[in-house]
GUKEVO-151733 format. One record per residue (C-alpha): residue number from 1; residue in three letters; x, y, z. Coordinates in steps of 0.5 Angstrom, whole numbers, plus 500, padded with zeros to 3 digits. Example, Ala and Ser with C-alpha at 12.3 -4.5 7.8 and 13.67 -1.06 7.14 Angstrom:
BEGIN
1 | ALA | 525 | 491 | 516
2 | SER | 527 | 498 | 514
***
This chain:
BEGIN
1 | UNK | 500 | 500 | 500
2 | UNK | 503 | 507 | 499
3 | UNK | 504 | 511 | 504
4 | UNK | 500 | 518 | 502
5 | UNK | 494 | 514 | 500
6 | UNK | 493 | 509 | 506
7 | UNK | 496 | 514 | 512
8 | UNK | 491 | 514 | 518
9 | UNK | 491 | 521 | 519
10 | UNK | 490 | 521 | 527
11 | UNK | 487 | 527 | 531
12 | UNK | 484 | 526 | 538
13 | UNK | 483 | 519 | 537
14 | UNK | 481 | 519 | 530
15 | UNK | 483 | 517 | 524
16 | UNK | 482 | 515 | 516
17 | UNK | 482 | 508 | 518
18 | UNK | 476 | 508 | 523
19 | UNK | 473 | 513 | 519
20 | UNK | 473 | 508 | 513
21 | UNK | 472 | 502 | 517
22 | UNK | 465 | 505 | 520
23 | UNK | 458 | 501 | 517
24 | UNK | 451 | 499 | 520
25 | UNK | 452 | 493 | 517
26 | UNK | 453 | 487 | 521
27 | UNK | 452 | 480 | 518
28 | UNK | 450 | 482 | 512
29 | UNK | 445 | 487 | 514
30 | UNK | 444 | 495 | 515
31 | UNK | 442 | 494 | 522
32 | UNK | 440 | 502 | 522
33 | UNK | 435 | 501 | 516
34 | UNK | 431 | 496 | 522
35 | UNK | 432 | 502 | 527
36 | UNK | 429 | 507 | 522
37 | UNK | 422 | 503 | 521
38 | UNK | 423 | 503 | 530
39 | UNK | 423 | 510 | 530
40 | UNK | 418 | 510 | 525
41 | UNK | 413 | 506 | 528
42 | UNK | 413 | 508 | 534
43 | UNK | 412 | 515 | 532
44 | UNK | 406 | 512 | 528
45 | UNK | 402 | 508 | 533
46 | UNK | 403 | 514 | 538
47 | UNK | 399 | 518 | 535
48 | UNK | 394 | 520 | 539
49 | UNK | 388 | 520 | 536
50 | UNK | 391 | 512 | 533
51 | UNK | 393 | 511 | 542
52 | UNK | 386 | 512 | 544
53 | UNK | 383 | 508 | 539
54 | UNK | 387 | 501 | 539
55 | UNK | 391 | 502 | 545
56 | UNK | 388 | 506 | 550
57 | UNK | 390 | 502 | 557
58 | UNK | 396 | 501 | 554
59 | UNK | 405 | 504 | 556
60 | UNK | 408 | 504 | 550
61 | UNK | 414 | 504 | 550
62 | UNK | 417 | 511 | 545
63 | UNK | 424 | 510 | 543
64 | UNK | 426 | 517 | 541
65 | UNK | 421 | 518 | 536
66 | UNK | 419 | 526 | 537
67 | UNK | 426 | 528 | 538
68 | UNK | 427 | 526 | 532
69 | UNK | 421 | 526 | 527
70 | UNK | 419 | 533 | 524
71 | UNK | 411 | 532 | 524
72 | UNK | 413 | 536 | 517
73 | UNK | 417 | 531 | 513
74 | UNK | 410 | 527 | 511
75 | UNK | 404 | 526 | 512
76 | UNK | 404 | 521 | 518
77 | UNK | 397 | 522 | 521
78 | UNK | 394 | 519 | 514
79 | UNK | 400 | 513 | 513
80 | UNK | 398 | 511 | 521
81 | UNK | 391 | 511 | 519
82 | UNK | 393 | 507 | 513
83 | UNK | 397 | 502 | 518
84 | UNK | 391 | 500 | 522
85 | UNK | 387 | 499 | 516
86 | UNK | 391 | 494 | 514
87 | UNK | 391 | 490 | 520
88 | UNK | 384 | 491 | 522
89 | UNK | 382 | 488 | 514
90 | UNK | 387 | 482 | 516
91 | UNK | 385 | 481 | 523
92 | UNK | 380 | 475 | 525
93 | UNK | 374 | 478 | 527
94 | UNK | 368 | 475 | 529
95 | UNK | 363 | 481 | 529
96 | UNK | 366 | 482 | 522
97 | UNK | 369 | 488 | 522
98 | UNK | 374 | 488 | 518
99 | UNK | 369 | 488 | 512
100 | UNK | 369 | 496 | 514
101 | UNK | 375 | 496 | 511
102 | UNK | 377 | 496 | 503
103 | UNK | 383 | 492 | 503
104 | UNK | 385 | 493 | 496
105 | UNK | 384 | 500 | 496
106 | UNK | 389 | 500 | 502
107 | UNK | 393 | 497 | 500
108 | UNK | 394 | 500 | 493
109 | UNK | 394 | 507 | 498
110 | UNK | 400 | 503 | 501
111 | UNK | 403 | 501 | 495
112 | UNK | 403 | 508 | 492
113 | UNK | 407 | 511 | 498
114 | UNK | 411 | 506 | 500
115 | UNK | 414 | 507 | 492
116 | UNK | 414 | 515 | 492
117 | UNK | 419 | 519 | 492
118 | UNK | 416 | 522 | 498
119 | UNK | 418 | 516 | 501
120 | UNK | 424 | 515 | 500
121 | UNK | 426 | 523 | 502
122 | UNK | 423 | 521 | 509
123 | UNK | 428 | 515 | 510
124 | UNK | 432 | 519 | 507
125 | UNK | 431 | 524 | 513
126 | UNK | 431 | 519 | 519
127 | UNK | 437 | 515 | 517
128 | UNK | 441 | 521 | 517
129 | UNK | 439 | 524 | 523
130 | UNK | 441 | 517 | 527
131 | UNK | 447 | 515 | 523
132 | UNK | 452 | 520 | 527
133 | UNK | 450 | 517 | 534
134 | UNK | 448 | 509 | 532
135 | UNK | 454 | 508 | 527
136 | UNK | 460 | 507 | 532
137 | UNK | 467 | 503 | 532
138 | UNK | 465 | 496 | 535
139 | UNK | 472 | 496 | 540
140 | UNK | 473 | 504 | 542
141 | UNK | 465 | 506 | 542
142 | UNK | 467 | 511 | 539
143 | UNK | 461 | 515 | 534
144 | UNK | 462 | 518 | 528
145 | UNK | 459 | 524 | 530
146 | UNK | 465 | 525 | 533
147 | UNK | 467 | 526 | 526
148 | UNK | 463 | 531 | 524
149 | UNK | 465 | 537 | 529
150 | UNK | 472 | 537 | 524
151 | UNK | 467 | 535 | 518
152 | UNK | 471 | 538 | 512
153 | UNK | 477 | 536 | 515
154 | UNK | 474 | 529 | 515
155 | UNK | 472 | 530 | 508
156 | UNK | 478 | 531 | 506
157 | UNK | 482 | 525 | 509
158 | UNK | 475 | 520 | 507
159 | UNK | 475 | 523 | 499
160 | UNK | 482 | 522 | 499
161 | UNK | 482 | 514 | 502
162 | UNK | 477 | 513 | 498
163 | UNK | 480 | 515 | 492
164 | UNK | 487 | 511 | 493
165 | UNK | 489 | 506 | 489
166 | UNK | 489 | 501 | 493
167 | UNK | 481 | 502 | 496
168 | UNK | 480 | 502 | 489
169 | UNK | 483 | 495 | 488
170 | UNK | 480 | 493 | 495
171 | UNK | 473 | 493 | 492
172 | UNK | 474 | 491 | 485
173 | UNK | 478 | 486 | 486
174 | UNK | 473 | 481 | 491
175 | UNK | 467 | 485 | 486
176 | UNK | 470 | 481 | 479
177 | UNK | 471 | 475 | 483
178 | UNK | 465 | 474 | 485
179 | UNK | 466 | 475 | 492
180 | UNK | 462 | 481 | 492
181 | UNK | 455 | 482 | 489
182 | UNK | 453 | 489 | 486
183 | UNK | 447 | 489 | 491
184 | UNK | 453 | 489 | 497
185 | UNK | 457 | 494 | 493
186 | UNK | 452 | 499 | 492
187 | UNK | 450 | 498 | 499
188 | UNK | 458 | 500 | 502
189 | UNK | 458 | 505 | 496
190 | UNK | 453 | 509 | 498
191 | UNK | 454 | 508 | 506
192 | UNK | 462 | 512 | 504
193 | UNK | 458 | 517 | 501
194 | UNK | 453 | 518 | 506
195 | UNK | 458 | 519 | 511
196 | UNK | 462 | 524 | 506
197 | UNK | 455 | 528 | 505
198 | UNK | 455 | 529 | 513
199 | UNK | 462 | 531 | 514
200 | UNK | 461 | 535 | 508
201 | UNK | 456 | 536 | 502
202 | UNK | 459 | 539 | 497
203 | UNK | 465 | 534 | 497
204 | UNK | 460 | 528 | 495
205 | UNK | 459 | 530 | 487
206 | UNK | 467 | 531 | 487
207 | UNK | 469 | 525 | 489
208 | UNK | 463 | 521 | 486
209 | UNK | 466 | 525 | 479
210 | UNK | 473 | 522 | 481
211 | UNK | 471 | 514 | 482
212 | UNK | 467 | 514 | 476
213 | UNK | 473 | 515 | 472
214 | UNK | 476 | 508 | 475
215 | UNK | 469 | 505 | 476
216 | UNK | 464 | 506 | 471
217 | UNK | 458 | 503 | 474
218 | UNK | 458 | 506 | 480
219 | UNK | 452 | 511 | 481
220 | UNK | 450 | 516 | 485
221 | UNK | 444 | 513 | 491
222 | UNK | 444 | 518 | 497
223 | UNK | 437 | 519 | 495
224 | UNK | 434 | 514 | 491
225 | UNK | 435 | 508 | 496
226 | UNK | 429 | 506 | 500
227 | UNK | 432 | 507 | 508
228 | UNK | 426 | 505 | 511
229 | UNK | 427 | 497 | 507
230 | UNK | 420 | 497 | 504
231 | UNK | 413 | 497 | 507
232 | UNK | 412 | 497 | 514
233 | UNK | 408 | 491 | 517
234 | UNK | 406 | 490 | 524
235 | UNK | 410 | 485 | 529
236 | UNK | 405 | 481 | 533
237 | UNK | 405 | 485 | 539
238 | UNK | 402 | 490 | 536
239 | UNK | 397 | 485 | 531
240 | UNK | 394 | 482 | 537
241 | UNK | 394 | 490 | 541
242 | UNK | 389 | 491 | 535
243 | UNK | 385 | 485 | 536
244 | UNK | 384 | 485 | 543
245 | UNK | 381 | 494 | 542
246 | UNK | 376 | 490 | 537
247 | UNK | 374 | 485 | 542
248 | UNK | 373 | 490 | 547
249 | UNK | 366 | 490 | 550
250 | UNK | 362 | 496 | 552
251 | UNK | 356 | 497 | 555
252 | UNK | 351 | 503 | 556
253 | UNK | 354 | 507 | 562
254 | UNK | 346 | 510 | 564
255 | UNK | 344 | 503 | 564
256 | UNK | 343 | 499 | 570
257 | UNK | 346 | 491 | 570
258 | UNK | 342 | 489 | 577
259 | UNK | 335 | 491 | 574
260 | UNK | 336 | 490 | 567
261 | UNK | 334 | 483 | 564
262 | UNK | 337 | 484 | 558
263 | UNK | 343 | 489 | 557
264 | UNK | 347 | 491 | 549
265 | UNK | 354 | 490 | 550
266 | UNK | 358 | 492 | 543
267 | UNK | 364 | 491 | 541
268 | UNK | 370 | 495 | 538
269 | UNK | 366 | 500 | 539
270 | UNK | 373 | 506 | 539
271 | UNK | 375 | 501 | 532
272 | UNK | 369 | 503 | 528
273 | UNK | 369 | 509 | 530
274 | UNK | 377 | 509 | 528
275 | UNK | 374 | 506 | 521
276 | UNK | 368 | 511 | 520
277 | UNK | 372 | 518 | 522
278 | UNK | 378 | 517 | 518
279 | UNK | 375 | 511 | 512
280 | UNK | 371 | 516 | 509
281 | UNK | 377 | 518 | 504
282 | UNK | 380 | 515 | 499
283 | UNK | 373 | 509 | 499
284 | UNK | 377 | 506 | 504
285 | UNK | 371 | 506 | 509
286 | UNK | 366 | 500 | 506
287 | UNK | 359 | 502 | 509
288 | UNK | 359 | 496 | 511
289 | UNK | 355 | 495 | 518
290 | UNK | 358 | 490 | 523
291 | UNK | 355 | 485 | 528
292 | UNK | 358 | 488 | 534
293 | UNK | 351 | 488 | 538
294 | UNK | 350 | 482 | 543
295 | UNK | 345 | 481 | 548
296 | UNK | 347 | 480 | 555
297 | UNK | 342 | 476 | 559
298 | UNK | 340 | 477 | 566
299 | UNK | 342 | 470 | 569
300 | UNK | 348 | 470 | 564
301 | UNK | 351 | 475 | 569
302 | UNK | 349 | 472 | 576
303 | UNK | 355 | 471 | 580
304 | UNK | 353 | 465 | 586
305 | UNK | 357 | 466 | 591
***
C-alpha cells in the first residue's frame, strides 16, 4: 500500500482508517434501516388519535421518535391510518368488522406511498438524523458523530481514501471474482457517500466524478435508496393489540346491569368509530355495517357465590 493514500491520519483518536471502516452492516444486514422502521412505528402508533382508538389501556414504549421526526417530513396521520386498516382488514373478526375496511384500496394507497419519491425522502431523513450516534466503532465506541465536529477536515482524508488505488483495488477485486455482489457493493458504496455528505455535502459529487472514472458502473444512490427497506408491517404484539380493542365490550353507561333482563353490549365500538371517521376518504370505509351487537341476559350474569 502506498503511503499517501493509505495513511491513517490520527486526530484526538480519530483516524482515516475507523472512518472507513464504520458501516451499520452487521452480518450482511443494514441494521440502521430495522432502527429507522422502529422509529418509524413508534411515532405512528403513538399518534393520539390511533393510541385512543387501538391502545388506550396500554404503556407504549417510545424510542425516541419525537426527538427525531418533523411531523412536517409526511403526512404520517394519513399513513398511521392506512397501517391500522390493513391489519383490521386482516385480523379474525368474528363481528365481522373487518369487512368496514376495503383492503384492496388500502393496499393499493400503501403501494403507492411506499413507491413515491416522498417516501424514499422521509427514509432518507430519519436514516440521516441517526447515522452519526448509531454508527460507531465496535472496539473503542467511538461515534461518527465525533467526525462531524471537523466534518471538512474528515471529508477531505475520506475522499482521498476512497480514491487511492488500493481502496480502488479492495473493492474491485472481491467484486469481479464474484465474492461480492452488485447489491452488496451499492450498498457499502452508498453508506461511504452517505458519510461524505455529513461531513460535508459538497465533496459527494467531487468524489463520485473522480471514482467514476475507475468505476464506470457505479451510481449515485444517497436519494434513491429506500431507507426504510420497503413497507412497514406490524409485529405480533401490535396485531394482537389491535384484535384485543376489536374484542373490547362496551355497554350503555345509564343502564343498569342488576335491574335489567337483557343488556346491549357492543364490541369494538372505538375501532368503528376509527374506520367511520378517518375511511371516508379514498373509499376505504365500506359502509359495511357490523355485527357487534350482542344481548346479555340477566341469568347469564348472575355470579353465585
Amino acid at each position: 500500500m502506498d503511503s499517501t493514500s493509505t495513511r491513517a491520519e490520527t486526530t484526538n483518536g480519530l483516524s482515516t482508517d475507523v472512518l472507513l471502516s464504520l458501516t451499520p452492516v452487521q452480518n450482511n444486514t443494514d441494521t440502521l434501516v430495522k432502527h429507522c422502521k422502529d422509529i418509524l412505528m413508534s411515532y405512528l402508533i403513538n399518534q393520539s388519535h390511533i393510541k385512543d382508538a387501538f391502545f388506550p389501556d396500554e404503556k407504549l414504549n417510545r424510542i425516541r421518535d419525537e426527538e427525531i421526526i418533523d411531523s412536517d417530513w409526511f403526512d404520517f396521520e394519513f399513513l398511521g391510518n392506512l397501517l391500522m386498516f390493513k391489519n383490521v382488514y386482516h385480523i379474525k373478526d368474528t363481528y365481522k368488522i373487518n369487512k368496514m375496511v376495503d383492503g384492496k384500496t388500502v393496499e393499493e394507497l400503501l403501494k403507492d406511498i411506499c413507491s413515491s419519491s416522498d417516501w424514499k425522502k422521509l427514509g432518507f431523513n430519519i436514516y440521516t438524523s441517526l447515522f452519526p450516534d448509531f454508527v460507531k466503532d465496535r472496539l473503542t465506541n467511538l461515534t461518527f458523530r465525533k467526525f462531524m465536529e471537523n466534518g471538512a477536515y474528515w471529508a477531505r482524508e475520506l475522499s482521498q481514501k476512497m480514491l487511492g488505488q488500493n481502496w480502488v483495488y479492495s473493492v474491485l477485486h472481491p467484486l469481479t471474482k464474484g465474492n461480492y455482489t452488485e447489491g452488496q457493493f451499492r450498498r457499502d458504496m452508498n453508506i461511504q457517500f452517505m458519510k461524505l455528505h455529513l461531513l460535508d455535502p459538497q465533496s459527494v459529487m467531487i468524489t463520485f466524478m473522480e471514482l467514476q472514472r475507475v468505476l464506470p458502473k457505479m451510481s449515485l444512490d444517497l436519494v434513491t435508496t429506500d431507507y426504510l427497506g420497503g413497507p412497514i408491517i406490524f409485529d405480533k404484539q401490535i396485531s394482537d393489540s389491535i384484535t384485543k380493542a376489536v374484542n373490547k365490550a362496551t355497554s350503555p353507561t345509564h343502564a343498569s346491569k342488576l335491574s335489567l333482563d337483557e343488556l346491549e353490549i357492543f364490541y369494538g365500538e372505538a375501532v368503528i368509530k376509527f374506520i367511520t371517521s378517518h375511511g371516508k376518504d379514498f373509499g376505504i370505509w365500506t359502509g359495511y355495517s357490523p355485527d357487534n351487537r350482542k344481548i346479555s341476559r340477566f341469568k347469564d350474569r348472575c355470579i353465585i357465590l
